[in-house]
C-alpha positions as CSV (number, residue, x, y, z in Angstrom):
1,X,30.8,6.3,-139.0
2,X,27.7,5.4,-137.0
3,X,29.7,2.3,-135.8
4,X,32.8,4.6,-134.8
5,X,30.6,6.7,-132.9
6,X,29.0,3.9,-130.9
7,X,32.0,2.4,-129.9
8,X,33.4,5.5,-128.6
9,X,30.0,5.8,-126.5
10,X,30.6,2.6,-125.1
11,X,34.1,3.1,-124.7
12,X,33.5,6.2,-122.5
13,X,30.7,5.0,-120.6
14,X,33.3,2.0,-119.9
15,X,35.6,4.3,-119.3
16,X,33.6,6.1,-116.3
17,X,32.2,2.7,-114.8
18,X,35.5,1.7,-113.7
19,X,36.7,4.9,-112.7
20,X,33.5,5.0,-110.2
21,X,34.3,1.7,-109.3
22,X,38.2,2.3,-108.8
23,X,36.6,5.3,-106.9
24,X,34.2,3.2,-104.3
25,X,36.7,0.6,-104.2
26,X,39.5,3.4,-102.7
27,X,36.7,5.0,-100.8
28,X,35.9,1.8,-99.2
29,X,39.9,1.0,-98.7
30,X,39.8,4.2,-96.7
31,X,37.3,3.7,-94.2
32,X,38.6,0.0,-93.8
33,X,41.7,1.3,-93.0
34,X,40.2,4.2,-90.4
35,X,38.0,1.8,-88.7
36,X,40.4,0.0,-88.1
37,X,42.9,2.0,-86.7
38,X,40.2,3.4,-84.8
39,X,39.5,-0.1,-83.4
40,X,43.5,0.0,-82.2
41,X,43.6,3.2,-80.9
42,X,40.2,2.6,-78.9
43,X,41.8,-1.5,-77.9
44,X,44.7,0.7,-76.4
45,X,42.5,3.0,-74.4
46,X,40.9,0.3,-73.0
47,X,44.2,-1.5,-72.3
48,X,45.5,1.1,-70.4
49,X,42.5,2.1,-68.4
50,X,42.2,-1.3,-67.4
51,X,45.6,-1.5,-66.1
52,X,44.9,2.5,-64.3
53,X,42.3,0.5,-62.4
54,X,43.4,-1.2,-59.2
55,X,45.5,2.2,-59.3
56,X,42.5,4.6,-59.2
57,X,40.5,2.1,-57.0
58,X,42.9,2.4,-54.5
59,X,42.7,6.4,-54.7
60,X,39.1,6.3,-54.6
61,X,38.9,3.4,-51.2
62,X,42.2,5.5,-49.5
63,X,39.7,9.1,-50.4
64,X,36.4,7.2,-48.8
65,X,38.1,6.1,-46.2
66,X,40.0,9.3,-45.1
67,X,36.5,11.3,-45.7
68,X,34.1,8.7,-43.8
69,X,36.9,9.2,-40.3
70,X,37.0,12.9,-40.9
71,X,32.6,12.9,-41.4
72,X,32.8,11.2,-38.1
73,X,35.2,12.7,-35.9
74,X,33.1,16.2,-37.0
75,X,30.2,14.6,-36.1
76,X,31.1,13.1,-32.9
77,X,32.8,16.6,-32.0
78,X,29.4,18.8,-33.2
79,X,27.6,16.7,-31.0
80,X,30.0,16.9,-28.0
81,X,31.2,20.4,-27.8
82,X,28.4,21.3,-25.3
83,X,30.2,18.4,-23.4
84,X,33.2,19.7,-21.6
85,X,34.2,16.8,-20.0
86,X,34.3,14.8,-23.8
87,X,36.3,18.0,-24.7
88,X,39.1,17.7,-22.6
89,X,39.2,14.0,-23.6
90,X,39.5,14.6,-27.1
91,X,42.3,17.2,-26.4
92,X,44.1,14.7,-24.3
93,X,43.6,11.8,-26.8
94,X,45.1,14.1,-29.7
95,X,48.0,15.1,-27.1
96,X,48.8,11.5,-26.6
97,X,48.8,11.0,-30.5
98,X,51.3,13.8,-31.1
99,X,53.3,12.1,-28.4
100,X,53.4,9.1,-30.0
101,X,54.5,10.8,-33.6
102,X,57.1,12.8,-32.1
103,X,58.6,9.5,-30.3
104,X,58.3,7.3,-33.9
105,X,60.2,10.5,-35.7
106,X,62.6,10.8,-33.1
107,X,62.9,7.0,-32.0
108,X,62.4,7.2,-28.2
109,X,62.3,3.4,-27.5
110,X,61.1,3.8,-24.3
111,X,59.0,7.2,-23.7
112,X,57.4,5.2,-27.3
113,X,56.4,1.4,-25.2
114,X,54.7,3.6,-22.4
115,X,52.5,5.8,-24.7
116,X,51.6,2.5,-26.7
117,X,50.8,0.9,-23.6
118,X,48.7,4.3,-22.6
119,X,46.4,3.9,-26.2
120,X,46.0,0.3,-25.8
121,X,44.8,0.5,-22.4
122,X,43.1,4.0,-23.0
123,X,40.8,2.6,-25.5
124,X,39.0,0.4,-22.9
125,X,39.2,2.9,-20.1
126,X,37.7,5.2,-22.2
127,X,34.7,2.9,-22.9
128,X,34.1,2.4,-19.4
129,X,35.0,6.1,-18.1
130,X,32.8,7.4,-20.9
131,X,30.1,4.9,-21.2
132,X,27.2,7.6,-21.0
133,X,28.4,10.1,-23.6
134,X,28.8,6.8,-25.9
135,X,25.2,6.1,-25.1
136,X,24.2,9.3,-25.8
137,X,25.8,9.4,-29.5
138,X,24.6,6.0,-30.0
139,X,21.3,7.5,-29.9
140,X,21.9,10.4,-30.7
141,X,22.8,9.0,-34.2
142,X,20.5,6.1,-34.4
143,X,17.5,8.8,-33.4
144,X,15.1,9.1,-36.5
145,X,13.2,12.1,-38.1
146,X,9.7,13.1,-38.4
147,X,9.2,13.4,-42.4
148,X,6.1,14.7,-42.1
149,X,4.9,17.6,-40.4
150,X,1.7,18.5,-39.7
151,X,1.4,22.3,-40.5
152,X,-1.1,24.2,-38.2
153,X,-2.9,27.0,-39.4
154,X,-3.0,30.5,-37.9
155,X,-5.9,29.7,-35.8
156,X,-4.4,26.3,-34.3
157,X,-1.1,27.9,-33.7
158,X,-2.5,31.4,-32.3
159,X,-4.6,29.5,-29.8
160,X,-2.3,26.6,-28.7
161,X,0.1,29.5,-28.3
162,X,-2.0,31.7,-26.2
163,X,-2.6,28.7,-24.0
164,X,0.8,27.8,-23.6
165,X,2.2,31.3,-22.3
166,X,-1.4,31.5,-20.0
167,X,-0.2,28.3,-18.4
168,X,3.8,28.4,-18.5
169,X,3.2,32.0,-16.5
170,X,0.8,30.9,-14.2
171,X,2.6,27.9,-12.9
172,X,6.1,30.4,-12.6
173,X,3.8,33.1,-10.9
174,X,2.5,30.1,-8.4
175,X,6.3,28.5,-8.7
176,X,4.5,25.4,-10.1
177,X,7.5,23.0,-11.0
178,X,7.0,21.9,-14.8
179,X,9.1,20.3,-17.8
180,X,7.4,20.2,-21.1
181,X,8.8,19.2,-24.1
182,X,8.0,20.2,-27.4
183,X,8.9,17.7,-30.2
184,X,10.8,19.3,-33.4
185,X,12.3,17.4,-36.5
186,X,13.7,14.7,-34.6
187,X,10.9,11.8,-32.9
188,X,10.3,11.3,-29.2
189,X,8.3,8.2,-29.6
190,X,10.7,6.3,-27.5
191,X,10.5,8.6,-24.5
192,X,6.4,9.5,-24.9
193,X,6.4,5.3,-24.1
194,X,8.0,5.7,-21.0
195,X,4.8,8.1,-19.6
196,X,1.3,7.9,-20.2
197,X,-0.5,8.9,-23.2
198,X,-2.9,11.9,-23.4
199,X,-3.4,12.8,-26.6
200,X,-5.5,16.1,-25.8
201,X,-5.2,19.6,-27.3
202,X,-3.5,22.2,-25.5
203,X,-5.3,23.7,-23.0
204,X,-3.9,26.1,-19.7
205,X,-6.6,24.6,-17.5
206,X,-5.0,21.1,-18.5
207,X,-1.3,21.6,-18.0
208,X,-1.4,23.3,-14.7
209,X,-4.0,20.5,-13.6
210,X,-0.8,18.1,-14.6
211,X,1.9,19.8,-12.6
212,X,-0.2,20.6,-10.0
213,X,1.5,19.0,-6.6
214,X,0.3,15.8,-5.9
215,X,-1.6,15.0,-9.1
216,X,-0.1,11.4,-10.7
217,X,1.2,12.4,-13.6
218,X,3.2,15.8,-12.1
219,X,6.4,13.9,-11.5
220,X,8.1,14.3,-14.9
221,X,7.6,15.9,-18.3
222,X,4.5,16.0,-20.8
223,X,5.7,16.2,-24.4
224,X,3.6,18.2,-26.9
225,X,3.5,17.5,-30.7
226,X,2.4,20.0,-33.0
227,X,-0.3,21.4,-31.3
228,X,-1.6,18.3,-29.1
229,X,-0.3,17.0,-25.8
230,X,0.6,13.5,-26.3
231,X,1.9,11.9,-23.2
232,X,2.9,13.0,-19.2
233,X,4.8,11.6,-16.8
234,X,8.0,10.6,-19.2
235,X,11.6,10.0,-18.3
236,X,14.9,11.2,-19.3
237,X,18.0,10.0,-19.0
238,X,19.8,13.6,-17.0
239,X,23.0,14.9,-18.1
240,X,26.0,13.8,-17.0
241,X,27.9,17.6,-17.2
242,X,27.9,20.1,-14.2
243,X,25.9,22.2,-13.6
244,X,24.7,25.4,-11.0
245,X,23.7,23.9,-7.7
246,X,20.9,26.1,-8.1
247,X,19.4,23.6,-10.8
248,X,17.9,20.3,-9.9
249,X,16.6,17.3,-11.5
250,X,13.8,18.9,-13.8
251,X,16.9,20.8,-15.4
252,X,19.0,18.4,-15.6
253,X,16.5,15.7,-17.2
254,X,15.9,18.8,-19.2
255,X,19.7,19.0,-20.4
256,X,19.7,15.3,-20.7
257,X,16.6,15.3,-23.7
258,X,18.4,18.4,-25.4
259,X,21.6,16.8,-25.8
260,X,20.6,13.4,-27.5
261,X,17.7,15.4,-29.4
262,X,16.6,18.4,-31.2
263,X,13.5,19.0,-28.6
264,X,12.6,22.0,-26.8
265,X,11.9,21.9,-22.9
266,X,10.6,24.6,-21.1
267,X,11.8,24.1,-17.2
268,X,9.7,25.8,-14.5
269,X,11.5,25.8,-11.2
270,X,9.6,24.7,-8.1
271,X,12.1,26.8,-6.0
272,X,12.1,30.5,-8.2
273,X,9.9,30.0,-10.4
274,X,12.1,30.9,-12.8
275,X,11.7,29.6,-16.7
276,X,14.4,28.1,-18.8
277,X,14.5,26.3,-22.4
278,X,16.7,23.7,-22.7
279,X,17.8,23.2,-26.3
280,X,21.1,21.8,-27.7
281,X,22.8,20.8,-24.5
282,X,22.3,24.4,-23.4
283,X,19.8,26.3,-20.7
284,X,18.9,29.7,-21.1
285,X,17.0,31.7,-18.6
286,X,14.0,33.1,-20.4
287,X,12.0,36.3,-19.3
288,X,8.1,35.9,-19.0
289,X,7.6,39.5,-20.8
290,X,9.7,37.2,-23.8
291,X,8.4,34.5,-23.6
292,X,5.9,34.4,-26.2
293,X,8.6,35.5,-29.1
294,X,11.0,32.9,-27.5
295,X,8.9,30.7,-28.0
296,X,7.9,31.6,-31.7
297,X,11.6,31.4,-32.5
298,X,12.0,28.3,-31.1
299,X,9.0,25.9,-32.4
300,X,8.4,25.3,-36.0
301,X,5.4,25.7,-35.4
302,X,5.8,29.1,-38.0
303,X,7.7,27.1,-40.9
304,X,11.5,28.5,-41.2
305,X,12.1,31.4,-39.6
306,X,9.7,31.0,-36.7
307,X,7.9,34.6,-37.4
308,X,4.2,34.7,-36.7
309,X,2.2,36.2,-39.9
310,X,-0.2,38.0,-37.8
């Protein structure tokens, strides 16, 4: 009976071994099987991304290169929209090329040889016609930027401040002609090298001794950085737009540094006395009884916003 009982123990544990094995053995046939489809459907993915590839490449160049011409036709028309002269070209150049549209659509053999023969010649007599305003953007992009800034505290800026108005309103009262420049984001490193360094803190005494008539370093502008005067005596290149007869070369250097930079220049006239900032291709007349605040606004002298925290 014992014996009977024993083998039936063994039988059942028998019994169970191989149904955990059959077990395992499906269990393992299973995941065999879903790795490897798994495998296919990820070798089928990869086929047909790879073949996608030259297709979505091509998207991706033809979207660069449709969004790098857009980038700079809006770049070359911010900085030119002061410029009427560059306007009108532009508007005649996208005439032309609506011309030339209409004649492929409509296939006007001839009216289409003289407009091609207009853009290839155009494009040189546009180099030669508009060889300053390609100068100017030349620079105008290759111009670098002042990382740092030196922040001034309320004391620095209160006093360099209080000097500046003393002496910008003196030499209008005395009709002292003057062009100072005050350097923002963008550096004037290559126009303090055409003058002669100072490197001196602001002082009234000092800038009307500059412009004074007859002194040697009265004939062209002193550029101040931060709070310190760093050079006198500097050259622009002048603009090439019209402007009032009224305004003479001070002002128009003073157009000329505003339109290939981000600078402020205050313009004293010789013949008024009037005072005028130049900034962005543009001159505005300024009021002494303003002129502080204008000049606040202007400088970053005050972090964003230009307010004084007085």
């Amino acid at each position: 009976m014992i014996i009977f009982e024993t083998l039936s123990i063994s039988v059942d544990r028998l019994t169970l071994q191989i149904s955990i094995s059959v077990t395992y053995q499906c269990l393992f046939s299973l995941i065999l099987k879903t790795a490897i489809i798994f495998v296919s459907e990820v070798d089928v993915m990869i086929n047909v991304i790879t073949s996608e590839l030259p297709i979505i490449w091509k998207f991706t160049k033809s979207a660069i290169d449709l969004l790098a011409v857009w980038v700079l036709l809006y770049y070359g028309i911010m900085m030119f929209k002061t410029n009427m002269r560059t306007m009108q070209l532009f508007k005649g150049v996208i005439v032309v090329l609506l011309v030339k549209a209409v004649t492929s659509v409509l296939g006007l053999v001839t009216l289409g040889t003289i407009v091609d023969a207009v853009i290839t010649w155009g494009v040189l007599a546009i180099v030669v016609i508009f060889q300053p305003e390609i100068r100017v953007l030349l620079e105008k992009m290759g111009q670098t930027k002042n990382e740092v800034q030196h922040r001034l505290s309320d004391d620095e800026r209160e006093r360099a401040m209080d000097e500046l108005v003393e002496s910008i309103t003196t030499m209008s009262k005395d009709k002292t002609g003057a062009l100072i420049t005050f350097e923002r984001r963008q550096s004037l490193q290559d126009f303090i090298n055409t003058g002669v360094k100072v490197s001196a803190s602001i002082k009234a005494e000092l800038l009307t001794t500059i412009f004074y008539e007859g002194t040697p370093l009265h004939d062209g502008a002193t550029i101040i950085k931060n709070d310190m005067i760093v050079a006198s005596a500097c050259f622009y290149p002048p603009t090439n737009k019209e402007i009032p007869s009224q305004y003479g070369a001070r002002h128009r250097a003073a157009i000329g540094i505003s339109e290939i930079t981000d600078s402020l220049t205050v313009v004293v006239s010789e013949e008024t006395g009037n005072v005028s900032f130049a900034a962005n291709g543009e001159l505005t007349r300024i009021n002494l009884n303003e002129l502080r605040s204008k000049l606040i606004a202007e400088l970053n002298w005050y972090g964003e916003g230009g307010e004084s925290h007085e």
